[in-house]
C-alpha positions as CSV (number, residue, x, y, z in Angstrom):
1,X,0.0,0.0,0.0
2,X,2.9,2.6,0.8
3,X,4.4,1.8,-2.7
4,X,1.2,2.4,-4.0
5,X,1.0,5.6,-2.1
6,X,4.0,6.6,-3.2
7,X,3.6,5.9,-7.0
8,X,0.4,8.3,-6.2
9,X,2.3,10.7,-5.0
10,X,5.3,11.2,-7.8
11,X,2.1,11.1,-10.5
12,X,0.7,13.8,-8.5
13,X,4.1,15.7,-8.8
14,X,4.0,15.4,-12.1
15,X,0.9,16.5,-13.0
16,X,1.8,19.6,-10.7
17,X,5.2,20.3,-12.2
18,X,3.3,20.0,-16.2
19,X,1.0,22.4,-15.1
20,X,4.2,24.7,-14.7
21,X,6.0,24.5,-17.8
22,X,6.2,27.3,-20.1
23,X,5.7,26.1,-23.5
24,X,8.6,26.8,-25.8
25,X,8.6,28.6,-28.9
26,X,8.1,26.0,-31.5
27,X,10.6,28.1,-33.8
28,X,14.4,29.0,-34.4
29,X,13.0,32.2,-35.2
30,X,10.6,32.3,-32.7
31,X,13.1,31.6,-30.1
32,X,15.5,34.6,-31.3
33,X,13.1,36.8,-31.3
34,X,12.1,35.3,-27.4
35,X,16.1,36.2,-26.8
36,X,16.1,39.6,-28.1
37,X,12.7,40.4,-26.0
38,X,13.2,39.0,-22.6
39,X,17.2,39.5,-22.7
40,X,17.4,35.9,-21.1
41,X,21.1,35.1,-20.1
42,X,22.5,38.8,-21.8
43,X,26.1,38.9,-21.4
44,X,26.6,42.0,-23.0
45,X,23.7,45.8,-22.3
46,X,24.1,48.8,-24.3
47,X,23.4,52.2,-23.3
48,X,22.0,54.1,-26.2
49,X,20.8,57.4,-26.8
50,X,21.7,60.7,-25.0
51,X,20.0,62.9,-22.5
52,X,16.9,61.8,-21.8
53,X,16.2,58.9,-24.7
54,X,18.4,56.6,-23.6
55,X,17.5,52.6,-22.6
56,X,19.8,50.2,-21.2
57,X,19.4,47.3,-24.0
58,X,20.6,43.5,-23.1
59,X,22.0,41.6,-25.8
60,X,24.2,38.6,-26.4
61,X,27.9,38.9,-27.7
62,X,27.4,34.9,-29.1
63,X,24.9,36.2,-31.5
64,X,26.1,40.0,-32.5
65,X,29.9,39.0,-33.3
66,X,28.3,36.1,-35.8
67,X,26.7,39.1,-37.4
68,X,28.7,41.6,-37.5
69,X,32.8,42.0,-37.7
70,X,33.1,45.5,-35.7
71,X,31.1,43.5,-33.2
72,X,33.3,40.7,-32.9
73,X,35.8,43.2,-32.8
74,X,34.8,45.2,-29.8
75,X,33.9,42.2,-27.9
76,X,37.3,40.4,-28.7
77,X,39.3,43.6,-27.3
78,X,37.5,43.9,-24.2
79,X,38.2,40.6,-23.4
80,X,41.6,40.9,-24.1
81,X,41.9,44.1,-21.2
82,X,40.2,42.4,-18.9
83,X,42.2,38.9,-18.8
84,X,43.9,40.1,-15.9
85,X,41.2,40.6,-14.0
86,X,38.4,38.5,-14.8
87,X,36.9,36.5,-12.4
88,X,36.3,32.4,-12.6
89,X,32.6,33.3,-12.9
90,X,30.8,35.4,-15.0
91,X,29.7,38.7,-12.8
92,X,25.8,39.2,-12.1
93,X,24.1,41.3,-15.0
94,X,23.9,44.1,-13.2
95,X,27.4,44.6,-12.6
96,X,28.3,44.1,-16.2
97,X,29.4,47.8,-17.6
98,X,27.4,48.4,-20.3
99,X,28.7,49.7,-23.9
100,X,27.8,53.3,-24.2
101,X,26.5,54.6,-27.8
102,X,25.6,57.9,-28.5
103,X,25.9,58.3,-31.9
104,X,22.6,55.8,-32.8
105,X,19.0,56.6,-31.6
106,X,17.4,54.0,-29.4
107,X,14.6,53.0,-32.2
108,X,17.2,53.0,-35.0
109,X,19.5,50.5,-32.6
110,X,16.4,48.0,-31.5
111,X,15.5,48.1,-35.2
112,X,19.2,46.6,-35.9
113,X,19.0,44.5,-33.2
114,X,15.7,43.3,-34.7
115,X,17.6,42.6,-37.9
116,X,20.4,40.9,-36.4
117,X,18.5,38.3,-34.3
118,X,15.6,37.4,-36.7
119,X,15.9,39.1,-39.8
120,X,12.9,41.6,-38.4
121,X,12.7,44.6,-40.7
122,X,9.0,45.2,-38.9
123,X,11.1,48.2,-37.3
124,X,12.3,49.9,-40.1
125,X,10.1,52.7,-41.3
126,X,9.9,56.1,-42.6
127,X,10.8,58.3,-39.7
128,X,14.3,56.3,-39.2
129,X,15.5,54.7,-42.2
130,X,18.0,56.8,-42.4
131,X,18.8,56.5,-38.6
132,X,19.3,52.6,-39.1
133,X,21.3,52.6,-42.1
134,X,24.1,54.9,-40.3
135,X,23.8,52.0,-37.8
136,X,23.8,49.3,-40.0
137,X,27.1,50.7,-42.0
138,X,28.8,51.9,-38.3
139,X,28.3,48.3,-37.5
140,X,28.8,46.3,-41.3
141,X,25.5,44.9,-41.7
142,X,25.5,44.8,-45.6
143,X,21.8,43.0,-45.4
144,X,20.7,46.1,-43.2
145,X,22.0,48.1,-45.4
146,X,20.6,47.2,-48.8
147,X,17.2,47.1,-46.9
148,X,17.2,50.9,-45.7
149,X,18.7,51.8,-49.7
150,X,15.7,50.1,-50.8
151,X,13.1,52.0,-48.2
152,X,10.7,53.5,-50.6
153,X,11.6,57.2,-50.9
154,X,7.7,58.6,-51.0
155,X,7.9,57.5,-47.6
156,X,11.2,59.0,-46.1
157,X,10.3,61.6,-43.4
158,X,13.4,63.6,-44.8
159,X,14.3,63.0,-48.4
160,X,16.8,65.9,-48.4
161,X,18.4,64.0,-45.0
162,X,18.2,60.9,-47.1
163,X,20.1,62.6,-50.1
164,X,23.0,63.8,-47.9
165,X,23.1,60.9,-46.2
166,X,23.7,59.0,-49.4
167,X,26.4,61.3,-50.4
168,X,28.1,60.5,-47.2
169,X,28.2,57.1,-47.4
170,X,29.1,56.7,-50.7
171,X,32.2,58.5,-50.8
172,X,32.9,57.0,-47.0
173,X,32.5,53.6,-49.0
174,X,33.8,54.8,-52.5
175,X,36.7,51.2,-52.5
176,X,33.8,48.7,-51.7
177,X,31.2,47.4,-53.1
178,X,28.5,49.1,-51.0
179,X,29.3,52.4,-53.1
180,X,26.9,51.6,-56.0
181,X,24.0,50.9,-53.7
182,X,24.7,54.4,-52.0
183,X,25.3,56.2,-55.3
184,X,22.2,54.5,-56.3
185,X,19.8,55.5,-53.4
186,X,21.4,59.4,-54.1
187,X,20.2,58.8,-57.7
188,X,16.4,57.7,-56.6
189,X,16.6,60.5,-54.0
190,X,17.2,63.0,-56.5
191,X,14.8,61.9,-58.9
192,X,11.7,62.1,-56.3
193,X,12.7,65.6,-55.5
194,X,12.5,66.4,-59.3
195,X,9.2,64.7,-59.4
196,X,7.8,66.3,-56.3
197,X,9.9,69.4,-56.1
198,X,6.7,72.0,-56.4
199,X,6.0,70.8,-52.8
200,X,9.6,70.0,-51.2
201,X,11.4,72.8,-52.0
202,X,8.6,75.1,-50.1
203,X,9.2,72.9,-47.1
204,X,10.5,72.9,-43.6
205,X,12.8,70.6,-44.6
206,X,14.3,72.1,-47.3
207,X,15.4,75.0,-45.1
208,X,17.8,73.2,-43.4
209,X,20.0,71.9,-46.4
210,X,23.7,72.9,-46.4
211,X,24.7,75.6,-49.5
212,X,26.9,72.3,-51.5
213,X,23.0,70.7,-52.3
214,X,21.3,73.7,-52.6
215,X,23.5,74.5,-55.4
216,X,23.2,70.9,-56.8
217,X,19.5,71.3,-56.7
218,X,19.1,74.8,-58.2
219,X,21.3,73.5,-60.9
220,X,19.3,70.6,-61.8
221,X,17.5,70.5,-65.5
222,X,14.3,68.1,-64.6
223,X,13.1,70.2,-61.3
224,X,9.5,69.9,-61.9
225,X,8.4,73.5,-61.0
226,X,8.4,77.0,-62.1
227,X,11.1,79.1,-61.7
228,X,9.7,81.9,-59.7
229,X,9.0,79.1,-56.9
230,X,12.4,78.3,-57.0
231,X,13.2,81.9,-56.6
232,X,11.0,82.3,-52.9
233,X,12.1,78.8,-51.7
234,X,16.3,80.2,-52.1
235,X,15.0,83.1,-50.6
236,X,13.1,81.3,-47.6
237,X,16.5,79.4,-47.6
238,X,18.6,83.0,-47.1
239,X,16.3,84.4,-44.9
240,X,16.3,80.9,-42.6
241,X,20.2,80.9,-42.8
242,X,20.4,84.6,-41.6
243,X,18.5,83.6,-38.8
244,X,20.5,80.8,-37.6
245,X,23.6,83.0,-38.1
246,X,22.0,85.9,-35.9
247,X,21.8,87.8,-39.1
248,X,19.6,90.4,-40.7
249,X,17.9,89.5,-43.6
250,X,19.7,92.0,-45.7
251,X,20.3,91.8,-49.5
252,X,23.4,92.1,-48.3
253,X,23.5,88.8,-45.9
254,X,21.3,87.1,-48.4
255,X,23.8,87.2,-51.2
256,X,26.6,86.3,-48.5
257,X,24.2,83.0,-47.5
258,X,23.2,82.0,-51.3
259,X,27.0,82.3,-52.6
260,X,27.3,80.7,-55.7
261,X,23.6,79.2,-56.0
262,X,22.4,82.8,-56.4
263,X,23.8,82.4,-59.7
264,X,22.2,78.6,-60.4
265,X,18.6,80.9,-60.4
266,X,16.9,81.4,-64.1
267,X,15.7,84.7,-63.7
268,X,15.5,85.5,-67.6
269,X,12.9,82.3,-67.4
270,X,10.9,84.0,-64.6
271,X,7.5,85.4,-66.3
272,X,8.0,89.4,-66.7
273,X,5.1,90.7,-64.5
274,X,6.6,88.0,-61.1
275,X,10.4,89.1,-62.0
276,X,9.0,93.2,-61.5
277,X,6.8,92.5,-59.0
278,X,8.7,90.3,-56.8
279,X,12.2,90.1,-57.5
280,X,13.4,93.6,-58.8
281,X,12.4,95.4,-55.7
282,X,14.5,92.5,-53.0
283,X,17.5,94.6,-54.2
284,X,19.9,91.7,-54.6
285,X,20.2,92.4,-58.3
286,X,23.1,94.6,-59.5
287,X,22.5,97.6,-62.2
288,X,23.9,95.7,-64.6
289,X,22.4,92.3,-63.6
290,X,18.5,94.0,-63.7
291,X,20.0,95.2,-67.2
292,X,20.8,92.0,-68.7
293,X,17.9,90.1,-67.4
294,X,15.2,93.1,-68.9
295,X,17.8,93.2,-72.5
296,X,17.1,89.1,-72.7
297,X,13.3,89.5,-72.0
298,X,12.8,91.8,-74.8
299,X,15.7,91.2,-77.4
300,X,16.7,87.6,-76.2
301,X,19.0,87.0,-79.4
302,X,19.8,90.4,-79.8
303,X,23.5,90.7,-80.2
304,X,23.1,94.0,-78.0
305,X,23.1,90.9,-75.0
306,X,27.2,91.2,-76.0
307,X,27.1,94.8,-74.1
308,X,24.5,92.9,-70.8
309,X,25.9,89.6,-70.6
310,X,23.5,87.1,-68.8
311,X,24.9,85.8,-65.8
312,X,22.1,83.5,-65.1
313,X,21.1,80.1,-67.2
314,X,18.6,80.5,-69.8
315,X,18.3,76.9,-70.4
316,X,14.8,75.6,-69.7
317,X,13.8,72.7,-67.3
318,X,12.6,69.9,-68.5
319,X,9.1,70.1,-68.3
320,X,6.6,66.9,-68.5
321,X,4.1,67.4,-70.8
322,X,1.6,65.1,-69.3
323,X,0.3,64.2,-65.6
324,X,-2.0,63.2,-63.4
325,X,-3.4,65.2,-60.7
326,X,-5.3,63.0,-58.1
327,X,-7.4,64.4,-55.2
328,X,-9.1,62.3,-52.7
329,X,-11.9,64.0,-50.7
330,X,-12.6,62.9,-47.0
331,X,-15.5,62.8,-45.0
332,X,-17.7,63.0,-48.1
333,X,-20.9,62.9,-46.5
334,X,-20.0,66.7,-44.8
335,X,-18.5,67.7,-47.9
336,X,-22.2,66.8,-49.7
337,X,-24.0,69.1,-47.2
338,X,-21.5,72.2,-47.5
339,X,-22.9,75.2,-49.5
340,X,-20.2,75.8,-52.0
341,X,-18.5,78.5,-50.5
342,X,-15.8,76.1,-49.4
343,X,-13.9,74.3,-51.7
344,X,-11.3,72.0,-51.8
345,X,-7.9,71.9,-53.7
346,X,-5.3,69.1,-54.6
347,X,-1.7,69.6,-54.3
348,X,-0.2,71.1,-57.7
349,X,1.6,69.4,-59.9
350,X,3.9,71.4,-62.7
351,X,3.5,70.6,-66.4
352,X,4.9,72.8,-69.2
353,X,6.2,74.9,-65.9
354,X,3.1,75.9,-65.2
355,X,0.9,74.4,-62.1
356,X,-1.9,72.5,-62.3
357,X,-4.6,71.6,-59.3
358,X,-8.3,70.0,-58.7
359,X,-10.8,72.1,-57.5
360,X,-13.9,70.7,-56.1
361,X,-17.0,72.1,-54.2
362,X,-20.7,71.4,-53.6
363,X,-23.2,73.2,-55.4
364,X,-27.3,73.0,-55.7
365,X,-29.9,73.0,-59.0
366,X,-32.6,71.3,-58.3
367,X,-30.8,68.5,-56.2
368,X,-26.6,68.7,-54.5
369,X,-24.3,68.3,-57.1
370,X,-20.2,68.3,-57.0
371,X,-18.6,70.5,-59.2
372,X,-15.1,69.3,-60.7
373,X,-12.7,71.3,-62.6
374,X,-9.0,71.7,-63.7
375,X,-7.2,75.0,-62.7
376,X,-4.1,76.4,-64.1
377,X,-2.1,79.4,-62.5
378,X,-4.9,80.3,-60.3
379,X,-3.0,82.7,-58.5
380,X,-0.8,84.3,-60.9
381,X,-2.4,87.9,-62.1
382,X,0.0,87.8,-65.4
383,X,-2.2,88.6,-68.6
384,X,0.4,87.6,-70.8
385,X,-0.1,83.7,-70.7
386,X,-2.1,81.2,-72.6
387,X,-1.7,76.7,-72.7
388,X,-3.7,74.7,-74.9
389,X,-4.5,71.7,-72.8
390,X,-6.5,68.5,-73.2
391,X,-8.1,67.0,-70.3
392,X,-10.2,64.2,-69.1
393,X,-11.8,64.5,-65.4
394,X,-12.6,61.3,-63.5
395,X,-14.2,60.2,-60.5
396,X,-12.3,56.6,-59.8
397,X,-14.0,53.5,-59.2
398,X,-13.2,52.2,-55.6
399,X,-15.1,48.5,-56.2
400,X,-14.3,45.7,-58.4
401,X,-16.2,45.3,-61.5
402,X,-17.2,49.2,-61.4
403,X,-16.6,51.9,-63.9
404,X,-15.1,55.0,-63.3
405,X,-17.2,58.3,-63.9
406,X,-15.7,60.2,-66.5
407,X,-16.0,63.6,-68.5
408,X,-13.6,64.4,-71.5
409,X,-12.5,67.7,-73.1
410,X,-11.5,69.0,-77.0
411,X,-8.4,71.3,-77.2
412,X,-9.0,74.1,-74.2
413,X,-7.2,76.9,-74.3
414,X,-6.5,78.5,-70.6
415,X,-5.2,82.1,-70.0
416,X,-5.1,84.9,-67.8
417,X,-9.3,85.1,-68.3
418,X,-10.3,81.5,-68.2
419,X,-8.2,79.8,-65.7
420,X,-10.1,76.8,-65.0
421,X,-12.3,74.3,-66.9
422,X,-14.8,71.3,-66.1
423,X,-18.7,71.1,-64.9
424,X,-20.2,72.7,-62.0
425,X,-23.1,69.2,-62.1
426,X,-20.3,67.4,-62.8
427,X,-22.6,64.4,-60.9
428,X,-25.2,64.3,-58.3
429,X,-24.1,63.2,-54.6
430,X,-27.1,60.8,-54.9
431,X,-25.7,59.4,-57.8
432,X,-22.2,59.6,-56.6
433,X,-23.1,58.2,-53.5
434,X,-25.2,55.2,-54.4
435,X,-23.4,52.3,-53.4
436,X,-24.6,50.4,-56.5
437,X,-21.9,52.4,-58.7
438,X,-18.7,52.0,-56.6
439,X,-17.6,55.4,-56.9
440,X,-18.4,56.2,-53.5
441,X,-16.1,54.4,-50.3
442,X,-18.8,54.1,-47.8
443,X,-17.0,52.7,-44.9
444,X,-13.7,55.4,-44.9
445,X,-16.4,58.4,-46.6
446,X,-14.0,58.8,-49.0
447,X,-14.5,59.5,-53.0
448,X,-11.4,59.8,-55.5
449,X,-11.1,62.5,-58.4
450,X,-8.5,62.6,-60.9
451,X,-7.8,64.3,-64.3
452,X,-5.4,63.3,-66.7
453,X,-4.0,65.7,-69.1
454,X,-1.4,67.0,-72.1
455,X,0.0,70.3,-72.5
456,X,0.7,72.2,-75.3
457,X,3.8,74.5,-75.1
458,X,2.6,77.7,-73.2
459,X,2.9,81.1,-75.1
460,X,4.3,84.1,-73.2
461,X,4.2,87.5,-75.5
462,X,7.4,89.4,-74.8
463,X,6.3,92.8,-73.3
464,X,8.8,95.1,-74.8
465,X,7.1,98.2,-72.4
466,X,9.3,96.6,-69.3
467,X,12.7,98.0,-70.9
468,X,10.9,101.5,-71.5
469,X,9.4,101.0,-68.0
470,X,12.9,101.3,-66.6
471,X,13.8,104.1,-69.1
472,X,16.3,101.9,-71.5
473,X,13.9,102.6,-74.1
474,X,13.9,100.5,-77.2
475,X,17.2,99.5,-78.4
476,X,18.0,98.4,-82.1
């Protein structure tokens, strides 16, 4: 009976001690990624950060010296130093000194952490690509470093950062291999800010670029937007440097800031009425600059240009001459009960140099209708302009199997008088909105527009009156 007993009792010891276990992860992957989380058996922290963002991270010097040489590295000179000393058992963690790194941002470092122990890119994103990939080349990571190259630009917090970045790298890394994918991220940089420059160069971010890539950009041939925005972002540029530099914002100081990218600006390209209006009166402009700008607008192969050389490119940036402009609305169901006075604009997009946007609005005829139309230079008062455009305005379908809702034009011609072109009843909310025709996104309230388009080369009649206006007179 007491064997019995006893027999009882070890089953019941059993059962208990089953009850207990912690089920394992099933995984080599799984298990990693257990390691990295719970820092089980860390033989190695990190301090990362500075001032107030920085965490004490545990790690394991097994796993980071298999990935990583500069790991292996530090880990085998530190054990070198402390031969002498070390004890016959391994101290408590937290008496281990931990490695102190400033020069990485905690997310950026737990991201290549993430990377190193289970391949996890989940942490990589948008607000510190960039962050990680001067961690992943600090450390040689090459995988983590063709990952971050290959983030998609559109969704780089900083593309200018990005761009610089690049720069860096590549000629840190100019006798390796790695100098191709860097001089190839630099290349995709450059070519979104071309694509998109009509809203990054008006940026906060653009403000903080160093003179060497303003210049680069100025001087670029595919910028995709008119010249007189190029003119107020260099000037917003100036004015920002002069503030960092306790300056006053001085024609004087402003020429001192720009330097040499002053001189990457296309003024003779700069429409006649924005160069008077805007330009002539900022004072930075010498005599004989204002002289050779007004000679080109009215004689531009004149051989008097011989006695008011151009200082300033007259090349013209390449210009698409197609695009799409897409403008979702939200909260549709508000923007269906507004009474027309507001209306809604898409960002702008530059084709033959000149800017193109949506415009949308509610109005009423005998039921709500939305009005649609396509805008060019909406806020430029210059008379002397005219495009021949074609255009076709569409609502997209946003269900399977669905058609989109679409309006087509002849040749248009838009100038300082007719600015914008499309149909006040373009369609009916209760037609837009019936769920039946898919045009309408019921559950986000949301309803795409879009208009695709081809420009013809804009005209601009030279105004010969500006030389008189500044008493040159006309000149033979």
């Amino acid at each position: 009976m007491q064997q019995k007993h006893h027999h009882s009792n070890v089953i019941v010891g059993m059962n208990h001690a089953q009850q207990n276990i912690v089920p394992k992860a099933n995984s080599s992957l799984e298990r990693m990624k257990h390691l990295l989380v719970t820092g089980d058996r860390a033989d190695v922290y990190f301090l990362v950060g500075e001032g107030d963002e920085k965490e004490l991270l545990p790690a394991h010097k097994a796993i980071l010296e298999k990935a990583s040489d500069v790991f292996e590295a530090m880990f085998r000179f530190d054990e070198e130093n402390a031969k002498a000393a070390a004890a016959e058992t391994a101290p408590p963690a937290e008496e281990i000194k931990p490695v102190v790194i400033t020069d990485v941002k905690v997310d950026a470092f737990k991201a290549m952490l993430a990377f190193i122990y289970a391949d996890d890119l989940s942490g990589l994103n948008g607000n510190n690509a960039i962050s990680v990939l001067q961690a992943a080349n600090k450390y040689n990571l090459p995988g983590l470093v063709k990952a971050c190259v290959a983030f998609p630009t559109p969704e780089l917090r900083n593309v200018f950062v990005a761009l610089a970045e690049a720069r860096f790298l590549g000629e840190k890394n100019y006798l390796n291999y790695q100098f191709l994918l860097f001089w190839d991220f630099a290349r995709r940089c450059l070519d979104y800010i071309d694509e998109n420059a009509a809203t990054l160069i008006p940026s906060k971010a653009f403000l903080q670029i160093d003179q060497q890539l303003l210049c680069e950009i100025l001087d670029r041939d595919q910028l995709r937007v008119s010249e007189i925005a190029i003119w107020n972002a260099a000037l917003g540029w100036a004015d920002e440097k002069c503030r960092q530099n306790g300056e006053e914002c001085s024609a004087e100081n402003r020429l001192k800031m720009l330097g040499p990218a002053f001189f990457k600006i296309r003024f003779p390209l700069i429409p006649q009425k924005d160069f008077i209006d805007n330009i002539v009166s900022c004072g930075l402009l010498t005599s004989d600059e204002l002289d050779s700008i007004l000679q080109h607008y009215v004689h531009p192969n004149s051989v008097l240009l011989e006695r008011y050389p151009l200082q300033f490119p007259t090349k013209q940036r390449s210009m698409p001459v197609k695009g799409t402009i897409l403008l979702k609305i939200e909260k549709v169901s508000e923007f269906a009960r507004e009474d027309g006075t507001k209306r809604r604009y898409s960002e702008p997009i530059y084709i033959r140099g000149l800017p193109w946007k949506i415009v949308t609005y509610s109005t009423v005829s005998e039921q709500k209708y939305l009005a649609f139309f396509l805008q060019c230079n909406g806020e430029n008062t210059d008379a002397n302009w005219s495009c021949a455009v074609s255009a076709t305005l569409r609502i997209v379908s946003q269900k399977e199997g669905k058609t989109d809702h679409t309006r087509g034009s002849k040749r248009l011609i838009y100038n300082s008088k007719k600015k914008s072109w499309g149909l006040s009843l373009f369609i009916s909310f209760e037609k837009l909105m019936d769920r039946n025709n898919g045009l309408y996104d019921e559950e986000n309230d949301t309803v795409i527009l879009e208009v695709e388009m081809t420009a013809e080369e804009p005209e601009v009649p030279l105004l010969s009156k500006i030389w008189r206006r500044f008493g040159k007179g006309q000149q033979q």
